[in-house]
N, C-alpha and C positions, 0 to 999 in steps of 0.2 A: 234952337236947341231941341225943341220938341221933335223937329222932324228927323233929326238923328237918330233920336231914342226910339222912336217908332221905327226906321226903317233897320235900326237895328233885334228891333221886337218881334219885324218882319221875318228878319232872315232863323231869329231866333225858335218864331212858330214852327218855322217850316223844318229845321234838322234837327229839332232838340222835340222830348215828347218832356218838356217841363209844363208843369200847370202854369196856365196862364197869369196869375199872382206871382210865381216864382219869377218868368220873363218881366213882369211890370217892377219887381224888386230889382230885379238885376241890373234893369236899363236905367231906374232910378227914379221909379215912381213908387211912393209909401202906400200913395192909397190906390186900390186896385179901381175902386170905381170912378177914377178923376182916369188913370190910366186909359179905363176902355172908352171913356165919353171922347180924349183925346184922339183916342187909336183910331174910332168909329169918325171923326171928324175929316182925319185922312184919309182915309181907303173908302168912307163909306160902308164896315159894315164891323161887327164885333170882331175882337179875335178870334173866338172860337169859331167864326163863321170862317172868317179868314182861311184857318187854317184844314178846315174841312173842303172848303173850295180849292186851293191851292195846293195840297201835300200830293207827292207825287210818289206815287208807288213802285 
């Protein structure tokens, strides 16, 4: 289940410019900081990293 919500988190960094709290609500995490420790466990790095490395302009 985790790794849905994250890969949905994924897709969500990258075309939406919602704060990253809003994305961890929406995918179905309450608390933001359990969110990023899971998020950082897959990718290896924060969301905000994430999405600064990946957004394609």
């Amino acid at each position: 289940m985790n790794e849905l919500r994250i890969n949905e988190a994924r897709k969500l960094l990258l075309t939406t410019q919602d704060k990253v709290f809003e994305i961890a609500d929406r995918v179905g995490y309450k608390e933001y900081k359990y969110f990023v420790s899971v998020f950082k466990l897959y990718t290896g790095m924060t969301p905000k990293k994430y999405r600064v490395l990946n957004i394609k302009e």
